[in-house]
N, C-alpha and C positions, 0 to 999 in steps of 0.2 A: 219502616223508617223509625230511626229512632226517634222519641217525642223529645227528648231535650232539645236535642242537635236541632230539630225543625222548627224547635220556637227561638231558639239560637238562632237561625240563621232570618227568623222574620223580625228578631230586634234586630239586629246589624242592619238587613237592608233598609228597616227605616228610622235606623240612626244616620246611614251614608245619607238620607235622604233630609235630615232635619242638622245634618252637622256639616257637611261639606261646605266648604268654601268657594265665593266667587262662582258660584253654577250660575249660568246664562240660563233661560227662559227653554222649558223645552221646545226643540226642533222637529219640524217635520218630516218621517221618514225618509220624505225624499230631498231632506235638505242633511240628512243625517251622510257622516264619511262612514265607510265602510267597517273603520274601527269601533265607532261609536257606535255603529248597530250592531255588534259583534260584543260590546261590552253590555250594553243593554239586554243581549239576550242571553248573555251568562246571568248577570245579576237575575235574572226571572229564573235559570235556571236552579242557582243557589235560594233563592226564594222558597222554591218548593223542594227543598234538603238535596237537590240533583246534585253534587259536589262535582262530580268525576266529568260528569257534563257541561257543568262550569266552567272545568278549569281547562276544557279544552276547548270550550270558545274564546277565552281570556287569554290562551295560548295562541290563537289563531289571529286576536287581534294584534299582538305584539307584532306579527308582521305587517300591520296594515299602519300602525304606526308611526306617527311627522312629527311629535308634537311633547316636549318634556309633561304637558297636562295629561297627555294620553296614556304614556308610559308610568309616569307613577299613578293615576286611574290601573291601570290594569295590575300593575305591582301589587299596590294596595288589595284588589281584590283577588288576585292571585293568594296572595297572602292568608286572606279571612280560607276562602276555597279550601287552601291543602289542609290549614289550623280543621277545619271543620271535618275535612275526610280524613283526619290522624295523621297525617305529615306535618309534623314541627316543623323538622331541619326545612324542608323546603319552601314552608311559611315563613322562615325568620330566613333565608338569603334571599326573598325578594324584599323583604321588607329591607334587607341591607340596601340591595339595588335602589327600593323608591329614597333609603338614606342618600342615597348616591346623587342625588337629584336633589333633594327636596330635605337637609338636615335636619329643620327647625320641626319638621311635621310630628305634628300634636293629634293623639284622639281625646275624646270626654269616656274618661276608666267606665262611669257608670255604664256604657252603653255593651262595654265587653266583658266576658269571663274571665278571671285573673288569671289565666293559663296564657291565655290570646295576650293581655296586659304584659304578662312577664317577660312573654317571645318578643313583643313590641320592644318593649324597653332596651330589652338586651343584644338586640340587633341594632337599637339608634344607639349604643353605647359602644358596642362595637365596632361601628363604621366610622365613628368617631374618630377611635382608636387611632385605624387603619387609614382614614384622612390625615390624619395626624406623623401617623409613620410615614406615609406618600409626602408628606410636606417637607419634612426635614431630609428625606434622601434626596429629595428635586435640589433641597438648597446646599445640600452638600458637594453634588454632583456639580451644581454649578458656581461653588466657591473653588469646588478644586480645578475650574478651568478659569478659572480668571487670575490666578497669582500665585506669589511666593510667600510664606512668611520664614523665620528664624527661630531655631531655638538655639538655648546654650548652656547645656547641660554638665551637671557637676552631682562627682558622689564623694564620698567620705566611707572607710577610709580609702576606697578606688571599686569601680566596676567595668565589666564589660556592658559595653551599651550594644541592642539590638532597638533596632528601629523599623515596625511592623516586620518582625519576625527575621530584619536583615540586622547580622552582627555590621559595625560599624568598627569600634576600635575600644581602648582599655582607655577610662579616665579615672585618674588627672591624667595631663592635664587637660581644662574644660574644652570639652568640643561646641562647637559652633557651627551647625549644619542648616542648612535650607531646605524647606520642604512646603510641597504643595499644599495650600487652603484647605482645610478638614480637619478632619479627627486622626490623630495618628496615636498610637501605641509605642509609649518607649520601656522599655525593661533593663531594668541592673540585676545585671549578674554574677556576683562574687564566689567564685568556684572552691575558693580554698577556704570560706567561710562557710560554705553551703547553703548558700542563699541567692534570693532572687526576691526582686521586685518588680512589681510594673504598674505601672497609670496610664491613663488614657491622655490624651493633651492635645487640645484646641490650637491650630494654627490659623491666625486671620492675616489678610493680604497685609505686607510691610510692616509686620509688627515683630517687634525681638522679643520674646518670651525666656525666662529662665527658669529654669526646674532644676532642685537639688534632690540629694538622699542621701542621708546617713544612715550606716547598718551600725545594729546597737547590737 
């Protein structure tokens, strides 16, 4: 075994042990769920540098699993598990997972190696992200079922207007079109100049928005 790895992995266990949060009073095995004795005996397992044996107890409890506590409990140690047996990638998309759950989750850097630290970081940075992208399509999706808004678009000295990749007609003069809540894409296109332009353009329910363009 290797000596690092096995003193790695008896800080960790009794950092989980001196850092976790809200632990209840230990339970008696027979007051213990299935999962919880299935987590318990990975954690013994990764104790004494079993990695591979860990991660298939921690695997085993995710099916026995009720409980947002359990599921990021097993993420979490899923997590340290692969970091330990040489799986990044697959140390950092459960940590995305316990992100999934649990955003704000914090460790104390002292207790882990900066490798373990970095995958941490860059997977709660990540889900972020990805929270963030999931937020704005949800709200887009549901601005474009709720209404209308207007635009009334003007170019100088004349274009063709396409409006998300649909030609529309040649201005002047100004069009005044309706279009569903969202983001839409309008483009001018002046052929005999050989040009083209395009912005992106916020439409909100009932509102007349104006966009101009002049080709220089």
């Amino acid at each position: 075994m290797n000596t690092s790895k096995h003193i790695f992995s008896i800080i960790i266990f009794a950092s989980l042990c001196l850092v976790s949060l809200g632990v209840l009073p230990q339970k008696t095995n027979a007051a213990q769920s299935k999962a919880e004795q299935l987590i318990k005996a990975g954690k013994e397992l990764y104790e004494t540098g079993e990695y591979k044996e860990a991660i298939i107890q921690f695997l085993e409890a995710l099916t026995e699993a009720r409980s947002d506590k359990d599921f990021t409990e097993i993420y979490f140690n899923l997590s340290l598990a692969y970091y330990a047996d040489g799986q990044a990638d697959k140390a950092k998309n459960y940590l995305k997972k316990l992100f999934g759950i649990e955003p704000e989750r914090a460790i104390d850097e002292r207790y882990f190696p900066l490798g373990y630290v970095g995958i941490f970081n860059r997977a709660k940075q990540e889900a972020k992200i990805e929270r963030e992208e999931k937020r704005k399509k949800e709200e887009e999706a549901k601005a474009q079922e709720t209404g209308t808004g207007w635009l009334v678009i003007k170019a100088f000295p004349y274009a063709e207007i396409e409006i998300d990749g649909r030609i529309i007609r040649e201005v002047p003069p100004p069009l005044k079109v309706g279009l569903k809540v969202g983001k839409h894409t309008i483009t001018f296109v002046a052929t005999r100049l050989n040009k083209r332009h395009a912005m992106e353009v916020t439409v909100a329910k009932g509102e007349t928005k104006e966009i101009n363009h002049k080709f220089e």
